[in-house]
N, C-alpha and C positions, 0 to 999 in steps of 0.2 A: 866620633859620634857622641851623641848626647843621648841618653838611656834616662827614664822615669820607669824606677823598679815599682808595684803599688801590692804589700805585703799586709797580708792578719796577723803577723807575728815579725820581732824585730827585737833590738837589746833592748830593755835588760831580759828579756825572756829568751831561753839558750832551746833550742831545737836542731833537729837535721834541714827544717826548711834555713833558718835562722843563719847556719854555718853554711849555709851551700851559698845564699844571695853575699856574705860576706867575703868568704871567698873570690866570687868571682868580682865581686865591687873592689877589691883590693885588686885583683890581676888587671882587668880591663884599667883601674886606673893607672896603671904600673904601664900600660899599651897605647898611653896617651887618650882614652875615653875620660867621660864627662858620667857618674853614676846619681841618680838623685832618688833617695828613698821617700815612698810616702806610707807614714805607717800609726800603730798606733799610739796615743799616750799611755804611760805607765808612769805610777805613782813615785816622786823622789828619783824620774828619771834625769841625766846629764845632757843638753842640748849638744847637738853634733852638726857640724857645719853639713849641711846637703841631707837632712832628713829633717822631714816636714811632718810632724805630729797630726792627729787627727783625736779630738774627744774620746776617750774611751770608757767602758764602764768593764767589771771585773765579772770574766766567767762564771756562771754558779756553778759547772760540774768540771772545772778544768781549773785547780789552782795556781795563780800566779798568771794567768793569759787574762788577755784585754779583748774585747771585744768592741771591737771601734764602731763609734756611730757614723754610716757611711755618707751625710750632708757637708758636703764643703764647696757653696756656690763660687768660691775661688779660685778653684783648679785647673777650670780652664783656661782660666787668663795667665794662672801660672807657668801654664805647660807653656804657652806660648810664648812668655815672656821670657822661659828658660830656653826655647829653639828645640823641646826635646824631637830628635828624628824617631825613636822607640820609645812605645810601652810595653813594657812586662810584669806581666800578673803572675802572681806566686799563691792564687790562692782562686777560685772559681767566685767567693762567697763575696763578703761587705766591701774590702777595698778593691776586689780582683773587679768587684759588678765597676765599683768607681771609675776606677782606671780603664777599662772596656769601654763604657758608655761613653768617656770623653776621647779616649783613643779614636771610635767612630765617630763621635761629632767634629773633630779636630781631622780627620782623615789621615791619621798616625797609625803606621801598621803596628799590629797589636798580635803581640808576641804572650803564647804561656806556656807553664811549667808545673805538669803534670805532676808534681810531687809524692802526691798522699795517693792510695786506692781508699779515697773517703769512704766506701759501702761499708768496710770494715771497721770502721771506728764509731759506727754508729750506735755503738753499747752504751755510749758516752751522751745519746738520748735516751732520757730514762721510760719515755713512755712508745710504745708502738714502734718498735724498733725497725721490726720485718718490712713497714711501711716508709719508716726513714731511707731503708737501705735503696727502694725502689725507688724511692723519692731522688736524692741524692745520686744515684745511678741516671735518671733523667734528666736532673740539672748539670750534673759534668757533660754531659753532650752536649745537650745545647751550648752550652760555654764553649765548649772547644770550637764546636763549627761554628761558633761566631767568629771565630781565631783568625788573622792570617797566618796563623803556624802553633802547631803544641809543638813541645818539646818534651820529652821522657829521658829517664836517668837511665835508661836501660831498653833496649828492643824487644824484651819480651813484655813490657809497660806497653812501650809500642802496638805491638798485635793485640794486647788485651784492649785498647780503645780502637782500634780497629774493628775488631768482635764486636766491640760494645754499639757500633755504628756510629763514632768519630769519620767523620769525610774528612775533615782540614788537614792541610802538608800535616807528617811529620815527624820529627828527626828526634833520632836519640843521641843525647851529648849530656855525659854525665860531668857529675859536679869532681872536681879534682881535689889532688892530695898535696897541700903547703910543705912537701919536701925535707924544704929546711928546718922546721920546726920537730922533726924528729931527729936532730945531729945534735950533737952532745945533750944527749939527756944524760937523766940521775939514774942509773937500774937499781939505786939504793933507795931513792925515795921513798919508793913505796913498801918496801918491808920494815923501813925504820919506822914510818910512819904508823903503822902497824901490829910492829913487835912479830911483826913474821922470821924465824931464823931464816940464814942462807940455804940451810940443807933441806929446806919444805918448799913445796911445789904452789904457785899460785896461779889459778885460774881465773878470768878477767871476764868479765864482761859490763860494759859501757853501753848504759843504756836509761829511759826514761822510766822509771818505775808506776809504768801502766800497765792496763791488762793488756794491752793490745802488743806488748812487746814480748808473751809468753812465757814469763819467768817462773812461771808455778812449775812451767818443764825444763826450767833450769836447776831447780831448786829440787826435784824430783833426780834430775839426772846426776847433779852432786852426789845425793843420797847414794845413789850407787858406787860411785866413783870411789866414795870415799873407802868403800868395802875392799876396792883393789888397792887403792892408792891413800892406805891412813893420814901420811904424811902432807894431803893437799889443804888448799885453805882456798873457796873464796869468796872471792872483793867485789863488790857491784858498784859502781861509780854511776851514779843519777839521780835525778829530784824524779818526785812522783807519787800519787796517793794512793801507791798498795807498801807503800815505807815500811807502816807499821803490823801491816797483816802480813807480809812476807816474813817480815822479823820473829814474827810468833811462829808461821809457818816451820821456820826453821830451829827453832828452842824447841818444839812440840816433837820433830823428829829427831833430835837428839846431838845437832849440828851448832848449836848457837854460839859456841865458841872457836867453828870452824869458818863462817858465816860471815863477814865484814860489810859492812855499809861507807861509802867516802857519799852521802847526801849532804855535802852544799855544792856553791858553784865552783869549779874550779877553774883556774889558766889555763890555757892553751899548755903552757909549758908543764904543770904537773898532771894535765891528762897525758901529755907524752911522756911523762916521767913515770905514771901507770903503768902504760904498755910496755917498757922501754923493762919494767923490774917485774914483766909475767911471765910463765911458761907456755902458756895456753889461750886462746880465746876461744870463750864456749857464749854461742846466741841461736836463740829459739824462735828470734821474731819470725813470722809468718805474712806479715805486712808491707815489708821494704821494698819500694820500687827501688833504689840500689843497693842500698847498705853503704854508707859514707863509712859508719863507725868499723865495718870491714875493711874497707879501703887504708884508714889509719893504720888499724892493727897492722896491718901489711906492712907499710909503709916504715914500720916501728920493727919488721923481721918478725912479726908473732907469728905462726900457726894459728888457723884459724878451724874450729869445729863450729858447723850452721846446721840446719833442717836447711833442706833443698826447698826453697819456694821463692818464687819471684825474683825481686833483684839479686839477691843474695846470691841465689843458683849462678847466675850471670860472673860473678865478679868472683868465684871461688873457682879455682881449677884441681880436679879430684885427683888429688895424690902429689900435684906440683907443690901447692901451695896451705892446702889445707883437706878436709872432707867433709862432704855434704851426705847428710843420714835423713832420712826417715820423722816425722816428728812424733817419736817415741822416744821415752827417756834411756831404755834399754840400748837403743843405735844412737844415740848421742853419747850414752857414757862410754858404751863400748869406742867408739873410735876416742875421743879421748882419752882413755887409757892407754890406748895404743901409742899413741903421741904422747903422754907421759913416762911411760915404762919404757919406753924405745929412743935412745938419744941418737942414734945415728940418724932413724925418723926424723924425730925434731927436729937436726942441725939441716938437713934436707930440706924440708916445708921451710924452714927460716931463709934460707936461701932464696926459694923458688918467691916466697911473699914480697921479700924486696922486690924483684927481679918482676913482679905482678905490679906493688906500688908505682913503678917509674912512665909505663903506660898509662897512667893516669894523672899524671902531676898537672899542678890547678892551671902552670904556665901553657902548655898543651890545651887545655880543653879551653882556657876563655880563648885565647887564641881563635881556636873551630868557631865559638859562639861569635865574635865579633862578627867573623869571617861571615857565618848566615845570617847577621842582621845589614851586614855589607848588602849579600846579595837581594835581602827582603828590600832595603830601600830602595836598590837599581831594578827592584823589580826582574832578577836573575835567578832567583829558586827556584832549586830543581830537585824534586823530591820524589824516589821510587812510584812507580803505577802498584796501585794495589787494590784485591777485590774488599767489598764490605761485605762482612758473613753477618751471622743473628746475633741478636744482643745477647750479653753474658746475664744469666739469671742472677 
C-alpha cells in the first residue's frame, strides 16, 4: 500500500508524535509499504527522499516548532500522481485540516491518530485558556467524525473520545518499541558522561521540559528521595522552556549538584545508552495517551515509577514491571525508594519490564496497522458496538 502521513511536527524537531510516525514509517517500509510524509519546513533542514515540505513560520510560544502554512494547491494532484490508497493525519489542526479535505475530495479513506489530549496543553495559549480548552475540545470531534477511523495509543484514549462524543470506528494500536536499538548498549555512558560514580544510584527521566510534562513533581519528589536515598542523582534528558526555571528550582532547594540536565538532541543510540546506565525511571506526566518514553524504559529493563493517569496507567503493570502512585510527591518518592533500597525488587521489576517491552515491539504493531488500513480499503472494518455517553467537561 501507498500511505500519505500529513503531520505539524516532523525532523528536525524530536517529539513523541515525531517518533511514533517514524517508527512506524521505517516498519511498514521494512513490510514492503510505500510511506510519504507531508510536513513542515524547518530552517537549515536536510531534504529526505519522500517528504514533501510545506512553508513554515516559527512558533511564538513553542520553541523550535514550525507552524506550517496550510496552502498547497498541489497536493492534490500529488496524491494522485503518487496512487496514495491512505491518508493519515497525525495532527487534527494546519496539515491534519490539509490532508482531511483532500483525503475527501480524492475519496481516499482517511485515517487519524489521536495522539495529544489537546485540552491540556492549552496553557500554551496565553490568553482565555478555559475557552481554548472548550474550543479545542469541539474541534477534535468534529475532526474525528469526519474520520473513516481514529486511532488511539491506548483504550482508555479510546473511551475518553467516546465520552467526548467521537462516533467514528475506533481502534487502539499503539505505537511500538525498535527492540534492537536497546541491545548492546553502553550502561557506562551515561555516568562517565556525568562524573556519576558506580556506587550512586541514578534516576532517569526522558522527557520534554514543559509544563505540561509535570516535572515541578518530579523535582519535588527528588527532594524527598533524596532524604532516604543521599547517594541518588538525577538526569532529565530533554529540550524545553522550563530548562532554566527548573534548574533554579533545583539550586534553591539545595539539590543542584544532584540535579543533571542532558538538553541537546541526542541519538537514538545514547538515549538508549541513558536508560541502559539508570536504576530507576521516575515520570509525572499526566498527559500521555501512551507513554512511548515508558515503553523504552521497558524495553531497556528499567523499573518504572508514574502517577497513574491516562496512557501511562495502561502500559505499567503494578508490581510486575513498575508502580503507579498518586500524583503527590510523597507516593512517588515513597515507591521509588522502595525500588532503590530493595534490589531483589529491582532485579524483579527489571525482569517483568523486558518481558512488558516485547508485547509491544514496533514489528508487532505496524504489522496490526497495515492489517486495518488492509481492511479500511476493502471496505472490511469491523470495529466493537459502543454507546456515546456526554461529553467530557
Amino acid at each position: 500500500m501507498r500511505i500519505a502521513i500529513f503531520s505539524d511536527s516532523w525532523f528536525p524537531y524530536v517529539s513523541g508524535v515525531v517518533n511514533s510516525i517514524d517508527t512506524f514509517r521505517d516498519e511498514l517500509g521494512k513490510q514492503g509499504h510505500e510511506v510519504f510524509i507531508f510536513a513542515p519546513s524547518y530552517r537549515d533542514q536536510e531534504p529526505e527522499a519522500g517528504v514533501f515540505r510545506f512553508p513554515a513560520l516559527p512558533a511564538p510560544t513553542n520553541s523550535g516548532f514550525a507552524l506550517a502554512l496550510p496552502f498547497a494547491p498541489r497536493v492534490g494532484r500529488l496524491l494522485r500522481e503518487l496512487a496514495v490508497d491512505i491518508v493519515h493525519c497525525h495532527s487534527p489542526f494546519l496539515l491534519g485540516g490539509v490532508g482531511a479535505r483532500w483525503a475527501r475530495h480524492l475519496r481516499i479513506p482517511l485515517v487519524f491518530t489521536h495522539h495529544t489530549l489537546y485540552d491540556l496543553y492549552t496553557h500554551y495559549v496565553p490568553l482565555f485558556p478555559g475557552l481554548a480548552k472548550r474550543a479545542v475540545l469541539g474541534f477534535a470531534r468534529r475532526f474525528c467524525n469526519g474520520c473513516d477511523l481514529v486511532i488511539t495509543p491506548t483504550r482508555v484514549v479510546a473511551e475518553r473520545l467516546d465520552r467526548l462524543g467521537v462516533t467514528a470506528p475506533l481502534r487502539a494500536i499503539p505505537t511500538g518499541v525498535k527492540l534492537h536499538e536497546f541491545q548492546g548498549t553502553d550502561p557506562k555512558w551515561l555516568r562517565t558522561r556525568l562524573g556519576i560514580p558506580d556506587s550512586e544510584k541514578i534516576i532517569l527521566c526522558v522527557a520534554r521540559l514543559g509544563r505540561e510534562k509535570n516535572l515541578e513533581l518530579v523535582l519535588r519528589s527528588f527532594s524527598l528521595i533524596q532524604r532516604k536515598v543521599p547517594d541518588s542523582h538525577l538526569v532529565l534528558v530533554g529540550l524545553g522552556p522550563l530548562r532554566d526555571e527548573l534548574a533554579r528550582q533545583a539550586a534553591e532547594s539545595g539539590l543542584g549538584n544532584r540535579v543533571h540536565f542532558l538538553d541537546r538532541v541526542l541519538t537514538r543510540q545514547e538515549i538508549a545508552n541513558c536508560y541502559a546506565g539508570a536504576d530507576l525511571f521516575l515520570f509525572a506526566s499526566v498527559t500521555e495517551t501512551q507513554g512511548m518514553i515508558v515503553n523504552e524504559a521497558q524495553a531497556a529493563g528499567l523499573p518504572v515509577v508514574a502517577v497513574r493517569a491516562f496512557g501511562v496507567a495502561e502500559m505499567v503493570d503494578e508490581g510486575e514491571d513498575g508502580f503507579l502512585t498518586e500524583p503527590e510527591a510523597e507516593s512517588l518518592a515513597g515507591a521509588a525508594v522502595s525500588v532503590l533500597t530493595d534490589g531483589e525488587l529491582r532485579a524483579r521489576l527489571q525482569e517483568g519490564a523486558r518481558r512488558a517491552a516485547l508485547c509491544i515491539s514496533s514489528e508487532a504493531v505496524a504489522r496490526e496497522l497495515a492489517l486495518t488500513y488492509r481492511e479500511l480499503v476493502d471496505g472490511k472494518l469491523v470495529v466493537p458496538a459502543r454507546g456515546v455517553t456526554a461529553e467530557v467537561d
